[in-house]
N, C-alpha and C positions, 0 to 999 in steps of 0.2 A: 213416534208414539210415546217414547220413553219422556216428552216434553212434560208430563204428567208429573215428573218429578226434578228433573234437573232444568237449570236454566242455561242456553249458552249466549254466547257476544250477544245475539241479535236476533230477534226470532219475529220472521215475517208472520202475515198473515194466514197464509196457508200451514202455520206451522201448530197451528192452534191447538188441534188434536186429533181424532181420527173416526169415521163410519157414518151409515147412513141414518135413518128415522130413528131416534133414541127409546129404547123397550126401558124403561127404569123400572117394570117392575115382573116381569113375565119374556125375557129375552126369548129369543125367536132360534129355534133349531136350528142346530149347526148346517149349512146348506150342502148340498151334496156335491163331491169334489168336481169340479169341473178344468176343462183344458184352457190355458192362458192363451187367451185371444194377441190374434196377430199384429201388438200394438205397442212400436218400439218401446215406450215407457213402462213397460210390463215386463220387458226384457230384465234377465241379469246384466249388469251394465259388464261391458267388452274392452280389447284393447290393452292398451298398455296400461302400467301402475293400478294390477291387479283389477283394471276395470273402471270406467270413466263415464261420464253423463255422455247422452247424445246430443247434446247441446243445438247440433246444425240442422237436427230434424223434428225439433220440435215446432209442431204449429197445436195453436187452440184448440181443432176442435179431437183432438188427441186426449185432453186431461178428460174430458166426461167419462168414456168408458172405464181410459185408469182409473181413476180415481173412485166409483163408481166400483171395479173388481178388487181394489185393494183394499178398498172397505168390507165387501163379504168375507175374503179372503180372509183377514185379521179376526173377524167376528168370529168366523168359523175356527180358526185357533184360537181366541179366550172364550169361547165356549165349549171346546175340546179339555181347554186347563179346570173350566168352571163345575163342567159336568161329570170328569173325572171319577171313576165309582172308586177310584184309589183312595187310600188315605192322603191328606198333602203332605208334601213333605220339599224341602228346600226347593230340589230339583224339579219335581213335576208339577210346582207350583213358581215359586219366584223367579227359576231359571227360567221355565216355560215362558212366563210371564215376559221377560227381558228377552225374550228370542221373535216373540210373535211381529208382527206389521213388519215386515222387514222391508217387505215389495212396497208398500204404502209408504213407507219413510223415503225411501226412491222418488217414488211417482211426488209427492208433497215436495221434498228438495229443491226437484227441477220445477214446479210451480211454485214455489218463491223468490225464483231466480226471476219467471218471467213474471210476476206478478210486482215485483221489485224494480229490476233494471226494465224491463220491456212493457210498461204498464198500456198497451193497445188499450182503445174501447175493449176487443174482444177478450181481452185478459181480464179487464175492468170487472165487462161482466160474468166470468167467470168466475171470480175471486169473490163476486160479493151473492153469488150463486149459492158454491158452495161452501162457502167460510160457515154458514149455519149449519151444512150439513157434516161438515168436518165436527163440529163442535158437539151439536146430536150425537155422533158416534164415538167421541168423546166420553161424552155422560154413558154413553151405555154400558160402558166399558167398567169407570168408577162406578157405576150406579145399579152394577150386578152384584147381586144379594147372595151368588153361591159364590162367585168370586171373590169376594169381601170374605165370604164366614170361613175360605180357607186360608186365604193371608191372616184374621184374625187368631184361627186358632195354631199356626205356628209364631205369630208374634206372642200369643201367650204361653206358649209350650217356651221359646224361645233357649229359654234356661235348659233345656233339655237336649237340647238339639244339637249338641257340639259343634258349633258356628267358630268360624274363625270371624275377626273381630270386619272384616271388611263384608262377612256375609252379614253379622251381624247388623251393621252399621244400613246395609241394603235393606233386610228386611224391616228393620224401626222406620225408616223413610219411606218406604211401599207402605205400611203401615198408616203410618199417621198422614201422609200424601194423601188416602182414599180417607181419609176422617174428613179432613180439610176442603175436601173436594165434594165432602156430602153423603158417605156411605153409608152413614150411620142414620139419616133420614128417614121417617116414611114413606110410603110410595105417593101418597098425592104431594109430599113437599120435593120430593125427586121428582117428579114430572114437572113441578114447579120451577124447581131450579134448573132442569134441563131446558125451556124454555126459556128462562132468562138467559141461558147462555148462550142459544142460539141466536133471540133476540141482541144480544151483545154481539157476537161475530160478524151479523151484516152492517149493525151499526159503524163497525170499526171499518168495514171493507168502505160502506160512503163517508166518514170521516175521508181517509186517504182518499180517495176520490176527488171530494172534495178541493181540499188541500192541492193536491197536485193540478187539478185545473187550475189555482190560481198563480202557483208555482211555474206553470208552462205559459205564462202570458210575459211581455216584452214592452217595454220602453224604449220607442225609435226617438235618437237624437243626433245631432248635428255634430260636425267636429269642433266646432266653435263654443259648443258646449260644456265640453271634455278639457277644456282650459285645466293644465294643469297632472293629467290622469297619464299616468306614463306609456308610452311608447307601445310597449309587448299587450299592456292590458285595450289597449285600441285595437290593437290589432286585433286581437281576440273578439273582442266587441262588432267587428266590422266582418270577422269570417264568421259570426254569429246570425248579422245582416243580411249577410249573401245569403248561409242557410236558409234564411226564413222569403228570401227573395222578395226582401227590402229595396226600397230603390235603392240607384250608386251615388256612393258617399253616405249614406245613410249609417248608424250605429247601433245596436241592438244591444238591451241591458236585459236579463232573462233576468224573475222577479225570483233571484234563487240564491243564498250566502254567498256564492262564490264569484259571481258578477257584481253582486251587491257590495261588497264590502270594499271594496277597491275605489271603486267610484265615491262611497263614505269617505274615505282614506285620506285621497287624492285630489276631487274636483275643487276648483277654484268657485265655480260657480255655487250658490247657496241656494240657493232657488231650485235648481236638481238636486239635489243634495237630500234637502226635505222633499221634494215632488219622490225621489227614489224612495227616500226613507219611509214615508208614508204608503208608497205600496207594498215594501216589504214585510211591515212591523201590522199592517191590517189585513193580510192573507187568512183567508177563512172569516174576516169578520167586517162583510160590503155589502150586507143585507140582500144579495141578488142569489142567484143559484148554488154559487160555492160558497154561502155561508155555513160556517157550520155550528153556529150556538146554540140550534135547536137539537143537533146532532148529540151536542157534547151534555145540555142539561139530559138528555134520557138515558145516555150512557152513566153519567156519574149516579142519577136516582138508580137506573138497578142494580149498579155496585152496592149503591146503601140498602136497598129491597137483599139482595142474591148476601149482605154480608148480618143482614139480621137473621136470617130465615139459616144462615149456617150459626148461629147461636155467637156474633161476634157483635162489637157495640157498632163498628163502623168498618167501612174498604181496607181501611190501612189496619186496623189491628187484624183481618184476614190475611192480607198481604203479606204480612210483617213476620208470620208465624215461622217460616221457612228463612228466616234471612239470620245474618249479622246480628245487628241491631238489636233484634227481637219486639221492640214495640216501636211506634213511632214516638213516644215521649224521649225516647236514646237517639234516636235521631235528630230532632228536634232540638235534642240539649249539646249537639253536635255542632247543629248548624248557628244555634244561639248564642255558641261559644267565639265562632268567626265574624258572625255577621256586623257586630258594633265595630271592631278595628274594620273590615272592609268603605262601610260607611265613611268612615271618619276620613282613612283614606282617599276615599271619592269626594270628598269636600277641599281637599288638599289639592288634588288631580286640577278639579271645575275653579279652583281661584288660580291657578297656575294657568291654566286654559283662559279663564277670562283674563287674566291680567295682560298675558301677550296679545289679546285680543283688541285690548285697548292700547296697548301701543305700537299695533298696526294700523290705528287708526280706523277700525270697525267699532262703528255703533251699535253693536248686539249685545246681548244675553246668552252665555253659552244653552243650547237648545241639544235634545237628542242628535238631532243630525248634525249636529257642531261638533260634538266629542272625538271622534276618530279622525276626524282633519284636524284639527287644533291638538288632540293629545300628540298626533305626528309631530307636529313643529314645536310644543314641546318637547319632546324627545330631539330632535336635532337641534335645541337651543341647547339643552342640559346636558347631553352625552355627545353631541354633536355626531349623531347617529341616526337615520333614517330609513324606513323600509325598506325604499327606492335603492337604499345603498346597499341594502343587502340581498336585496333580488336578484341583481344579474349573479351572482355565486350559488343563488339556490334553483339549479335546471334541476327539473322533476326526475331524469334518469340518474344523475347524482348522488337526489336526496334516498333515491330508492336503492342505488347502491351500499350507498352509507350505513341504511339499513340494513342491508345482508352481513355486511363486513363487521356491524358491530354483534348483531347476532352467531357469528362467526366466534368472535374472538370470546362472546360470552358464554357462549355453549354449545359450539361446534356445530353450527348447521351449516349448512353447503346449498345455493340453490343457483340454480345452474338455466339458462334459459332455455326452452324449447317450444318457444310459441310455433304453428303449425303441425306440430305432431300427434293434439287431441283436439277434438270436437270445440268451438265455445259458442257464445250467443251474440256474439258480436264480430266486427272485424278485427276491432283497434282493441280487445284482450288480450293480456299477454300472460304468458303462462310459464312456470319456472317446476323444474324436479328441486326436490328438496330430499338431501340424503345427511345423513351422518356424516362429520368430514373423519373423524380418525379409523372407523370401519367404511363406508362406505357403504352402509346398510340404506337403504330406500325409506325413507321416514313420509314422504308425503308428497303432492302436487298442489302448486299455488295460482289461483287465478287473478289477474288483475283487474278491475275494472276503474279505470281512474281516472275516465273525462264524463261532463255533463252530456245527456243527451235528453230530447224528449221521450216522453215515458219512462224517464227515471225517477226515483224518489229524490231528495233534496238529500243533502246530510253525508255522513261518511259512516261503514258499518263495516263489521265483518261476519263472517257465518261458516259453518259448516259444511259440507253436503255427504261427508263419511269421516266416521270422528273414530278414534283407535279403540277397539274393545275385544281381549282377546277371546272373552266366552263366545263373539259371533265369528273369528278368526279373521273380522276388521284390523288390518297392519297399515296399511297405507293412507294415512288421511286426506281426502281432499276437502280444501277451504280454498276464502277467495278473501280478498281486502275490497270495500266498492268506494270508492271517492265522487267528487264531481267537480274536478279541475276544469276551468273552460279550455277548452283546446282553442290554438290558435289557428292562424290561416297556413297555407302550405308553404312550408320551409322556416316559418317563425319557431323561437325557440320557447319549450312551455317553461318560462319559469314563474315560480311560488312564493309565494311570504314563507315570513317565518311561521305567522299562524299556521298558513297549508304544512308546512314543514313538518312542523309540531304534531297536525291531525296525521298525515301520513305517520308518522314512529308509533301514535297512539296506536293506530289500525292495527299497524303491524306488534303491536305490542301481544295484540290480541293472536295475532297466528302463531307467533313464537311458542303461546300458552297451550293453542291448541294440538301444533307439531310437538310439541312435548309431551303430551300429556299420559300417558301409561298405566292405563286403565284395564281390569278385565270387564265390570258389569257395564253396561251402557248409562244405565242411570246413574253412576256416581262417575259421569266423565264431564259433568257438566260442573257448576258452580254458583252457590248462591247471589241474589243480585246485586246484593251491596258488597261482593268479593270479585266479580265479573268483570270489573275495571281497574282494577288491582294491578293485574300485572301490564295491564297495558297503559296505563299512567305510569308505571314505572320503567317502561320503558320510554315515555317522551325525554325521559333524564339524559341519554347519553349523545343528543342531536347535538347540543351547544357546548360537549366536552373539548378539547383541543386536537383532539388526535382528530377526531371524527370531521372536526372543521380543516384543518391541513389537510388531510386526505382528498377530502367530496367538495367541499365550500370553493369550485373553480371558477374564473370568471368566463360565460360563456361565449364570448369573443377572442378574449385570449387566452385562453386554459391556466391561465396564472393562479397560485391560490391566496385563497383571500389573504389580507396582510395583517400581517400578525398584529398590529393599530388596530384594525379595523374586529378582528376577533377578540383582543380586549377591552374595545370599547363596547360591543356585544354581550359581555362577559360581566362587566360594572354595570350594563340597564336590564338585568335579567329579571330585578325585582320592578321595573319599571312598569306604571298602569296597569297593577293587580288589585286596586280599587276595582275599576272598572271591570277587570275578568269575573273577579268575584264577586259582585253585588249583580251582576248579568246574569250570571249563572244560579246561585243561592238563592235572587228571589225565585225564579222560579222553581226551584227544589223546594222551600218554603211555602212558595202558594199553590204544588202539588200535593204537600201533606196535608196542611190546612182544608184543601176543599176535599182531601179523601180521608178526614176524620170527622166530617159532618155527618152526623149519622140518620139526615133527612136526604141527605144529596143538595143539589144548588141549580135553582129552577131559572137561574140570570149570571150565565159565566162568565160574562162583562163585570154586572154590577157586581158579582164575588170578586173577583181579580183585582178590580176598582176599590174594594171594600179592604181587600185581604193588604195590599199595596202603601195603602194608609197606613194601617194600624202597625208596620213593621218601618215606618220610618223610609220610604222609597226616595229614594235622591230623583229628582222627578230631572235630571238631566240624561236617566238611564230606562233606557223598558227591559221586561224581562226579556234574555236570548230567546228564549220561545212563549209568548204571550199564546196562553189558554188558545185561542179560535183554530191557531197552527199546527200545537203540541202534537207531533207525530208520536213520542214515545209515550204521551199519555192515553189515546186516545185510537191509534190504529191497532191497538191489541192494548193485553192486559200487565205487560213484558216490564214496565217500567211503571207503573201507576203507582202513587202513595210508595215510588224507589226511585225517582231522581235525586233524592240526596246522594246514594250510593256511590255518585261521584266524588263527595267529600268523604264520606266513609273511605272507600278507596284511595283517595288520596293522601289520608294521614297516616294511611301505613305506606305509602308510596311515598311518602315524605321521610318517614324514620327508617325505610327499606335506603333510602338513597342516604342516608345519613350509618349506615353500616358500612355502605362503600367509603364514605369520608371517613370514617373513625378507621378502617381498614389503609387510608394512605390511595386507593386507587379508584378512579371508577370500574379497573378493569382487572379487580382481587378477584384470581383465581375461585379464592376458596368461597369467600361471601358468594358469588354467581353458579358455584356450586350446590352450597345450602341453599341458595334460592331454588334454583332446577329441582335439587330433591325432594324438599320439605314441600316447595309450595308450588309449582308450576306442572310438575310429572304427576302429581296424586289426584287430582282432576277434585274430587270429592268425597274420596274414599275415608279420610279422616278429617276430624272438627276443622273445621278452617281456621279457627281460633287458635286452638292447639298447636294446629303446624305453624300458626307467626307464634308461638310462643316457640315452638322447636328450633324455629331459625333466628329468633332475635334475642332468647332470652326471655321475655316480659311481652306482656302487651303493647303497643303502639304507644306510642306518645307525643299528644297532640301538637307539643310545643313545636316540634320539627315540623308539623305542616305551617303555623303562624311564619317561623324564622324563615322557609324557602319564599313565602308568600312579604317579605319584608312587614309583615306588622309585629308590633309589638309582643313580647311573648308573658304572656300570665303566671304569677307563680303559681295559681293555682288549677292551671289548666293544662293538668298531667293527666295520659290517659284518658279514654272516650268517656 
């Protein structure tokens, strides 16, 4: 419930918000107490580490009633806060407030686990059932008129009230959170808006729908095909086949990044190449059932409708208000700062690519589907370096070790495995205790979910399901990391690029943040959107350090480690085809703000995309990482819309964060990994984020360290955001 104001990693669909039919202006009497129905999700969770999901017993038709009693249940306690004949006051308003939906936060948790990893028909339609009704009791919630007039009249007392600076900091964000969100409305424009927001929640639940139908569809190919595609990734391809009970010998390509990119990578053949790349790059957008551009023009019009109607010019300056950045013109002047060197870059990459092209004796044009084969064998022309060579060193249990140990050395966490001992949703989850290592204090439980399956989302995330807050006497965090590694066939070994590499340290960047975090109110445990990747970009930093590669980088046939050649040849291409990452990535953060600063909406997301693409100079050898029809983080909720930049946001303090450790002499300074844990990873939200990188760095960020890790060229005058 508390999602009302904080943001964390990843926030599914059911996380939307919370109750049933929206009263925006005459809320409906507290109901009279009743006895919780015999329905495990209703439970207080049990077991070890203070209490754990039931993960093994959850089926479908289980969430209605929950969901369904955790809604009255909530209601009935902020209408207890609302109707209150008290005067308000901190406690029997803001605390109340932070204490309510506790059992609903529960029951929502585990329905975004299975609305996420286990997406059945019957989750399907479950998720796009109640996604509007979750959202309706949302609004009811901001859009109570007694509830409102008491958080107003302690935010204006405020001065009065002897606040210490962290309640303070709560109740200005309760505060302006419920402005934002429409309190201040009249009742027929809160009816209004509560219906766009319902109208938006189912929208989002058949977006995803959508999307992932197309996501679960397969390209059977031949072995004669695969000319070229190494070893372990056939193999994977081929227990792919079996699953889907392909015939024998047959190859299966799931139309999903992580099957996808290899075959880009690697295949000799050109003709697949483009035949794959073409179903990838047009998912959501095949004019048949899973299209979803009708989907996406009425979600972006009633962002523009739901962001005038809140007294705002467009989506993104609504969005914007709660973040970093503050407008998206700072965004904007962010992304406008990288995007000519990336470009230029990319023109560098495409005549290096076509040239070796031509003197292999191919008569092409480098084409989308030509980039990642060709930038390979550049790369093993110029560093004499290859994926291929550095794969068998990266097995997936390695790289996840690697990750403990470096989180070990940087801030003492300990995680210890103990898969079998709690509930999960799958078989192949694995689950680790994460304690203190110099007390031995119990900090949290980590779940894994790190192979592709049907009914998964695409993509890698991380999430919550009990985040540390001591006003509820929450100690024990449980989160999870979700990946989608292809798993191979029985007894093959999973190994990963260094991309998977990199998204794995990323994920886990993000747990490290949340196992830290040391929080009392719930709502400041979370973290604004363009600070939310912060610490887990800064965490990709220490995968390709020395220590980290001697230790983990083994070879999975002979456990030898990698040689020290081969880690400094690694070490000299680290700036290598960051054109390409970044004109990938940035257009589409760029053609996110752009269609969420239109303040009509955009009635042809094609012809926007098409339109928006042009005018910023598109290296037409490149599409964007996620073209508009696919955009899950735009488009399955409201979590990342008009804030896909927040990746570069984050990242240029992720760049001068790693450039402390350099100026320190270590990646692994004591005291720098200190100030980081205190100032900015333990405080969750409790003070300005700004602030605390100004507490631990000195100064604002400075953009030139993101240009010099990214090898472009660095601006004199492009100091600071």
């Amino acid at each position: 419930m508390k999602m009302l104001l904080a943001t964390t990693a990843i926030l599914s669909m059911a996380a939307l918000g919370a109750a049933a039919q929206a009263q925006t202006t005459a809320p409906k009497a507290a109901p009279t107490a009743v006895a919780v129905p015999n329905n495990i999700l209703l439970a207080d969770w049990s077991g070890p580490y203070a209490g754990v999901p039931p993960f093994d017993k959850v089926t479908p038709a289980l969430f209605p009633q929950a969901l369904q009693f955790g809604i009255d249940e909530r209601r009935g306690e902020i209408l207890a806060i609302a109707n209150n004949p008290e005067a308000p006051t901190f406690a029997n308003t803001i605390e109340a407030y932070e204490k309510s939906g506790q059992r609903l936060d529960r029951v929502e948790s585990v329905f975004g686990v299975m609305t996420s990893n286990m997406a059945t028909p019957e989750y399907q339609k479950l998720d796009k059932e109640w996604s509007s009704k979750l959202s309706a009791a949302s609004d009811e919630i901001t859009l109570n008129p007694k509830l409102f007039q008491r958080i107003k009249t302690l935010y204006d007392d405020k001065a009065s009230l002897g606040l210490d600076a962290k309640q303070d900091r709560l109740l200005t964000r309760t505060y302006q959170g419920f402005i934002r969100r429409g309190a201040n409305l009249d009742a027929q424009q809160k009816q209004q808006l509560s219906t766009m927001n319902q109208q938006l929640a189912e929208l989002f639940a058949t977006f995803s729908e959508r999307v992932l139908a197309d996501e679960s569809t397969y390209l059977t190919v031949t072995e004669a095909e695969l000319m070229g595609v190494p070893d372990d990734v056939k193999a994977a391809l081929a227990a792919a086949a079996k699953a889907q009970n392909k015939p024998a010998g047959a190859f299966a390509i799931k139309n999903t990044r992580s099957a996808v990119d290899p075959v880009l990578t690697f295949a000799d053949n050109r003709a697949l190449r483009e035949k794959v790349w073409r179903a990838f790059v047009n998912r959501g957008d095949n004019g048949g059932a899973s299209d979803t551009n009708e989907i996406i023009a009425k979600i972006v019009k009633l962002r523009a409708d739901r962001a005038k109607l809140l007294g705002f010019k467009n989506h993104a300056e609504w969005r914007m208000q709660d973040t970093m950045a503050k407008t998206p013109a700072q965004a904007m002047n962010l992304m406008n700062r990288v995007w000519p060197a990336a470009v230029a870059r990319v023109k560098e990459e495409v005549a290096d690519q076509q040239a070796l092209a031509n003197r292999l004796g191919q008569k092409i044009t480098i084409e989308p589907w030509d980039y990642r084969y060709f930038q390979e064998k550049v790369r093993k022309e110029k560093y004499d370096l290859s994926q291929d060579e550095i794969k068998p060193y990266f097995s997936l249990d390695n790289i996840i070790d690697a990750s403990y140990w470096a989180a070990g050395e940087l801030y003492g966490l300990n995680f210890k495995e103990v898969t079998g001992t709690v509930p999960t949703w799958k078989q192949d989850i694995r689950v680790y205790s994460v304690t203190d290592r110099a007390t031995g204090k119990q900090l949290g439980l980590f779940y894994r979910d790190d192979f592709a399956s049907d009914g998964k989302r695409s993509g890698a995330w991380a999430t919550t399901y009990r985040s540390r807050a001591s006003l509820l006497g929450d100690d024990v965090v449980l989160g999870s990391n979700n990946n989608n590694f292809v798993k191979p066939g029985p007894g093959e070994p999973v190994l990963i690029s260094l991309d998977d590499a990199e998204t794995l340290f990323h994920e886990f960047g993000h747990a490290i943040h949340y196992f830290l975090s040391n929080v009392k109110y719930p709502s400041l445990g979370g973290s604004q959107r363009d600070f939310v990747e912060y610490p887990s970009q800064v965490n990709e930093n220490w995968l390709l350090t020395p220590e980290v590669l001697q230790r983990f980088a083994k070879h999975h046939e002979t456990g030898q480690p990698m040689p020290q050649a081969l880690v400094d040849k690694i070490q000299k291409a680290q700036t290598f085809n960051q054109g390409f990452a970044t004109v990938e990535y940035l257009s589409s953060a760029i053609v996110d703000m752009k269609m969420h600063m239109d303040p009509a909406g955009v009635a042809d997301p094609d012809a926007f995309e098409k339109k928006a693409l042009t005018e910023i100079g598109m290296p037409k050898e490149i599409v964007m990482r996620h073209r508009l029809p696919q955009f899950n983080h735009l488009f399955s909720s409201d979590a990342y819309s008009a804030g896909y930049y927040s990746y570069l946001w984050s990242e240029t303090m992720d760049a001068d964060t790693w450039a402390a450790f350099e100026e320190a002499g270590s990646p692994w300074d004591k005291k720098v990994a200190g100030d980081f844990k205190r100032y900015l990873l333990s405080t969750g939200n409790e003070t300005d984020r700004a602030e605390a990188y100004r507490e631990f760095r000195g100064r604002d960020p400075d953009v030139n360290a993101l240009l010099r890790k990214r090898g472009f060229p660095v601006s004199s005058t492009a100091s600071g955001k």
